[in-house]
Every structure is written in structure tokens, then in C-alpha cells.
C-alpha positions as CSV (number, residue, x, y, z in Angstrom):
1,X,0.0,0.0,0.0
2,X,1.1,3.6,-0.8
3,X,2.4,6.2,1.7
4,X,0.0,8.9,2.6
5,X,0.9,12.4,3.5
6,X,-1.2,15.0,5.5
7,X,0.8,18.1,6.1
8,X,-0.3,19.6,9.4
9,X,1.3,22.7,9.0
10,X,3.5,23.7,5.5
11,X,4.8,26.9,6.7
12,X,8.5,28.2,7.8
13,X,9.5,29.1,11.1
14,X,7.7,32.8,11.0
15,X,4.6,31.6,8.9
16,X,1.2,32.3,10.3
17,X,-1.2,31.4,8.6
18,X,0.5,27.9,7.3
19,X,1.4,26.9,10.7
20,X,4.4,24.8,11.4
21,X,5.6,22.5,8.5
22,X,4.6,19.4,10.7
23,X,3.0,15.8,8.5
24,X,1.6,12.9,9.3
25,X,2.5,10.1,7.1
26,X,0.1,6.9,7.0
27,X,1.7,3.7,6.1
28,X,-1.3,1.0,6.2
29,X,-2.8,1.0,9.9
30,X,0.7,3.0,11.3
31,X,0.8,6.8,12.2
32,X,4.2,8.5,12.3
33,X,4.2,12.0,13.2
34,X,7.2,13.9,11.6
35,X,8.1,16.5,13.8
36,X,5.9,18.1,16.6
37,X,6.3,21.9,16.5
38,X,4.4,24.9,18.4
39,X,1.2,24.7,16.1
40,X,1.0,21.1,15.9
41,X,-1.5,20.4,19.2
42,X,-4.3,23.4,17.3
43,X,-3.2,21.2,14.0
44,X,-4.0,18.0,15.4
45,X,-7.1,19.6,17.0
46,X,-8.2,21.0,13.8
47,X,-7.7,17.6,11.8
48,X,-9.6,16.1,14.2
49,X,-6.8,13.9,15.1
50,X,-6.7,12.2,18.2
51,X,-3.2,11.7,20.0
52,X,-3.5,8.3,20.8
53,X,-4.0,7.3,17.7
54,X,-0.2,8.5,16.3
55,X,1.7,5.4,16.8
56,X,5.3,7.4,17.2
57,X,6.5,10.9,16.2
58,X,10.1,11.7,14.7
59,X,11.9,15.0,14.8
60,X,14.2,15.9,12.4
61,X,15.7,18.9,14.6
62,X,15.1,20.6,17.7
63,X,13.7,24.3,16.3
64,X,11.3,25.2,17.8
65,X,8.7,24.7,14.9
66,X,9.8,21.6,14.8
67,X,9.8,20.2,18.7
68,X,8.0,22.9,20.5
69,X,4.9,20.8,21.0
70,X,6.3,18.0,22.1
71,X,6.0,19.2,25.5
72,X,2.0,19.2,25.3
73,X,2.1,16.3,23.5
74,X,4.2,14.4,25.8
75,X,1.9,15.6,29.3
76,X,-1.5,15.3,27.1
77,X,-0.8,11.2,26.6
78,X,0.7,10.7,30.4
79,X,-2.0,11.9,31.8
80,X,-5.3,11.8,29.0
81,X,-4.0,8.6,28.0
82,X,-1.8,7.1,30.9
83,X,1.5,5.8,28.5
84,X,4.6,7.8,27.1
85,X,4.7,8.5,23.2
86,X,7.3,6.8,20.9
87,X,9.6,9.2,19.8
88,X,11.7,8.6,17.3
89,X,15.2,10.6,17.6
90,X,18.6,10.6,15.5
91,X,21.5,9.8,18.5
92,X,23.1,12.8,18.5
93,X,19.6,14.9,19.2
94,X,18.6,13.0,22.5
95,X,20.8,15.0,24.6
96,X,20.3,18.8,23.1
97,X,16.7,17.9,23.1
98,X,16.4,16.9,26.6
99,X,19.0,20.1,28.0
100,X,18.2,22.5,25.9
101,X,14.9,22.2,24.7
102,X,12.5,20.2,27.3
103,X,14.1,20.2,30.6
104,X,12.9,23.1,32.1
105,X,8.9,22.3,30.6
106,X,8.6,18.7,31.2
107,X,10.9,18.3,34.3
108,X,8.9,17.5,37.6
109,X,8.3,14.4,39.7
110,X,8.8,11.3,37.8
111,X,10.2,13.3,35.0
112,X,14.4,13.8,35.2
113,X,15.5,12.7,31.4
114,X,13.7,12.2,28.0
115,X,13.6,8.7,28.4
116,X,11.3,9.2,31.7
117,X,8.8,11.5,29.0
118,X,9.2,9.3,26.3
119,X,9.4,5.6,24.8
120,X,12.7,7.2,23.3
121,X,14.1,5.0,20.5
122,X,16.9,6.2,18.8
123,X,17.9,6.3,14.8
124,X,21.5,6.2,13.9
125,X,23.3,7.5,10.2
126,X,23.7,4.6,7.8
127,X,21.1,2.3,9.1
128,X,17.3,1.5,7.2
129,X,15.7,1.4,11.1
130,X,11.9,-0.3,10.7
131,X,9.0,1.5,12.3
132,X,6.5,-0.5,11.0
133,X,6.0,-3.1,8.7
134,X,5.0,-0.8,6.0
135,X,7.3,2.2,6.9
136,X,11.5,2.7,7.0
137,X,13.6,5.2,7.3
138,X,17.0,5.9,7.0
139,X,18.2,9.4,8.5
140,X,20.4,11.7,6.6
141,X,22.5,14.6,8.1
142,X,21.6,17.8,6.4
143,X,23.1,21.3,6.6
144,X,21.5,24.3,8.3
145,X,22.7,25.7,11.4
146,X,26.6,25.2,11.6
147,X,27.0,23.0,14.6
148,X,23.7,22.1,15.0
149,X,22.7,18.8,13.8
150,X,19.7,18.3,11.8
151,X,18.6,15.1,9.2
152,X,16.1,14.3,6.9
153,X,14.3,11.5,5.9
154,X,14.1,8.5,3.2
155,X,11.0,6.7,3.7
156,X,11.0,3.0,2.1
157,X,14.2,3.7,-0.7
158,X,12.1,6.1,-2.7
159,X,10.3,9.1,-0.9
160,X,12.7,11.9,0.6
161,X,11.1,14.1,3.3
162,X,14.2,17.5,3.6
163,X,14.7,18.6,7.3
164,X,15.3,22.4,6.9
165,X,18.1,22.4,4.7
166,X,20.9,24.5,2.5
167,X,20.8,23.8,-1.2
168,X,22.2,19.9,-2.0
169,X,22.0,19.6,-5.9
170,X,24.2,16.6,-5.6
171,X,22.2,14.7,-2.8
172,X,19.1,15.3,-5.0
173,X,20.4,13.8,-7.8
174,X,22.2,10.5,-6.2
175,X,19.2,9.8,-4.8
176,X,17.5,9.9,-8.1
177,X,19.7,8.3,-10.0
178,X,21.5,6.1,-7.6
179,X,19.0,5.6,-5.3
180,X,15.5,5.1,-7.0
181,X,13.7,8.3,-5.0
182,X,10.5,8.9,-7.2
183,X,9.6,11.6,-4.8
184,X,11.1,14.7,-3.0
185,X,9.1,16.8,-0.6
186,X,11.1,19.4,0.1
187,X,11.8,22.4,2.3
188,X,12.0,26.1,0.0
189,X,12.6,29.8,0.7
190,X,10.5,32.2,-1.4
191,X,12.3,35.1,-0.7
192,X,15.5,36.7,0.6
193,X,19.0,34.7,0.6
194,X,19.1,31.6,1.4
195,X,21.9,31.5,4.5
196,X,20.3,28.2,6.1
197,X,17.7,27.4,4.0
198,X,17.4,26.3,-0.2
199,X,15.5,29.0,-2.1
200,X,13.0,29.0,-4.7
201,X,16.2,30.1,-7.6
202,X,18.8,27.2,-6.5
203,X,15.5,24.7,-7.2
204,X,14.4,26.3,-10.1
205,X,17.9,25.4,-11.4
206,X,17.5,22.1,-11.4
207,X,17.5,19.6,-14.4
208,X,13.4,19.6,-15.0
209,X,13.3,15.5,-14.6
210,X,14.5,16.4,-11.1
211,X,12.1,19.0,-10.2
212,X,9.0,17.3,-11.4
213,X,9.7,15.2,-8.5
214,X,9.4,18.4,-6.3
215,X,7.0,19.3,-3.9
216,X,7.7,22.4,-1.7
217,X,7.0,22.7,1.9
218,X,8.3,25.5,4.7
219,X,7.0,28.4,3.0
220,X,6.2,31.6,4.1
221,X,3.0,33.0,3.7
222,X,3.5,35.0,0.4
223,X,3.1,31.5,-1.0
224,X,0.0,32.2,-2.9
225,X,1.7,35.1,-4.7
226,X,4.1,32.3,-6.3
227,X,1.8,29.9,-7.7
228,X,2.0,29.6,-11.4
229,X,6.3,30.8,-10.8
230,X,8.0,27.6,-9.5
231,X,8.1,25.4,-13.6
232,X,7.3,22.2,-12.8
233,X,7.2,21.7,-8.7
234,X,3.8,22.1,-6.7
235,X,2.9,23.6,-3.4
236,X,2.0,20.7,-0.5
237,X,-1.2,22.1,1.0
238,X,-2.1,22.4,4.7
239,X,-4.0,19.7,5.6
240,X,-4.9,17.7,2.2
241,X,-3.7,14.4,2.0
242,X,-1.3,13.2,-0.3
243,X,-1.0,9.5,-1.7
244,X,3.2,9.5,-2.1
């Protein structure tokens, strides 16, 4: 059965109106959420998604749009639902998370490490880890803040999900050609230089076999006033579900 996609958010860090670029991703009777940002709780709401029924979540990073709701989201199933969430986490993120991100939030009586929060399980560079049946992913370091680690995602050998990332013409197209991806959802900037981010010029300059695999995510929201300027790639919409 195919992967489905439903964004809960497609917007960047200072969006509004798209909310955080948070997804679920349905593989058969498995929920993964992929990252858990500030807007994802009113998301979730919205979608009328209940919390226990997402079988794990995964962060990519630990910006805030990306892990700020993973406080909520980590009380709401201790004590609505009485068991800790799955969360999926590349090795080198446990520790920055936990320190820097969640401590001083989640900390109390019961609570002293991000394994007390969470069933945390962890994902390691170079591996194909199995979360379900239907569903693996291998993580991939990414560049975007210098010295802070961040990874995206390649679900089942063929779908790549970008963490917030610089411009990687060269990752893009070994996985295409070397690596069989039929489909690449990825992060774009609309406007401005693109310092940590890939911007909608370094895409655009892309072979058009490679960008009609393309779809953007982690826009801003001037998005609408860039529809019909982006060739051959297609804007992922807040909350319509996608069959990958």
C-alpha cells in the first residue's frame, strides 16, 4: 500500500497562517508524526486527530517549529491517556533535546530525562531502522545551522522528506539516480538569501526531470503570490492528504 501524506502545517519558522511544516505520514494502519512543532497540538485539533491514535512521532531537529509541541504532546498522553509516546530521535539529538529544549517544561516528579517523558528510540546515520512493517527510514545529516545537527528522511528507498536544509543539488540527484527516490518533498525559501535554507532560484535550477519530482513545503506565507512561478514543482497544502 502507498504512503500517505497529510501536512499539518507547510509553513517556515515565521509563517502564520500555514502553521508549522509538521505531517503525518500513514503507512497501512501506522501513524508516524514527523516533527511536533508549536502549532501542531491546534493542528491535530483541527484535523480532528486524536493523540493516541499517532503510533510514534520523529523530529528531524530541535527548532522550535519543529519540537515545541512535544512538551503538550508528551503531558497530554501521560496523563489523558496514561502511556509515554514513541519518539523517534537521530543519536546525537537526544541530549540537546532533553537540556536544551524540554528540561525546564517537562521536568517535575517522575520526570528527570527524556527517556522518563518518552518511549525514546533512537535512529543512527547509515542504518534503514523499521518502524513498522509498511514504513523505513533511513536518516540523513543535512546542513542548516553550523553546529547544530539536523537530518532528513528517506521513507521506504524512494520518498525523501528535507529537514530544513541548504541547497544539495548533488544529494538530490544520487538519490535519483542512484537511489531510486520517485519523490522529493522538500523544504523552500520564497524570498531573501538563502543562508540556512534552499531558495526557490537554487530549485528552479535544477534539471526539469529532477524537479518534477518536487514538492515544496516551509514556505512563508507570500506563498499564494508564487503559484503559477515555480516550472514544474507544486505547493503541498495544509492539511490535504497526499498518496506518495
Amino acid at each position: 500500500m502507498a504512503l500517505r501524506l497529510q501536512m499539518l502545517g507547510t509553513g517556515g519558522a515565521f509563517a502564520k497562517k500555514y502553521f508549522n511544516n509538521n505531517g503525518l505520514l500513514y503507512a497501512d494502519d501506522f501513524t508516524l508524526l514527523i516533527d511536533c512543532g508549536i502549532t501542531a497540538p491546534l493542528a491535530l485539533h483541527q484535523t480532528g486527530v486524536s493523540l493516541d491514535k499517532i503510533d510514534a512521532v520523529l523530529v528531524t531537529h530541535i527548532h522550535g517549529d519543529h519540537v515545541g509541541g512535544l512538551e503538550e504532546f508528551a503531558f497530554r498522553m501521560k496523563y489523558g491517556y496514561g502511556r509515554k509516546p514513541v519518539l523517534y530521535i537521530a543519536d546525537k539529538l537526544v541530549a540537546p533535546l532533553w537540556e536544551n529544549t524540554l528540561k525546564g517544561g517537562l521536568s517535575q516528579e517522575g520526570i528527570a530525562s527524556l527517556e522518563d517523558a518518552f518511549e525514546v528510540r533512537t535512529l543512527t546515520e547509515g542504518t534503514v531502522h523499521s518502524l513498522s512493517p509498511s514504513l523505513k527510514v533511513e536518516i540523513m545529516q543535512t546542513p542548516h545551522i553550523p553546529g547544530k545537527a539536523s537530518y532528513s528522511l528517506y521513507f521506504n528507498g524512494e520518498i525523501f522528506y528535507s529537514a530544513d536544509k541548504t541547497f544539495q543539488p548533488d544529494l538530490l540527484t544520487r538519490l535519483v539516480e542512484q537511489r531510486n527516490c520517485r519523490k522529493i518533498l522538500h523544504e523552500v525559501q520564497l524570498t531573501g538569501p538563502g543562508e540556512v535554507h534552499t531558495t526557490l532560484d537554487e530549485l528552479l535550477s535544477l534539471p526539469a526531470a529532477l524537479r518534477e519530482k518536487i514538492m515544496l513545503m516551509h514556505y512563508g506565507d507570500e506563498m499564494e503570490d508564487y503559484i503559477g512561478r515555480t516550472k514544474e514543482m507544486e505547493f503541498l497544502r495544509q492539511h490535504e492528504i497526499y498518496t506518495l
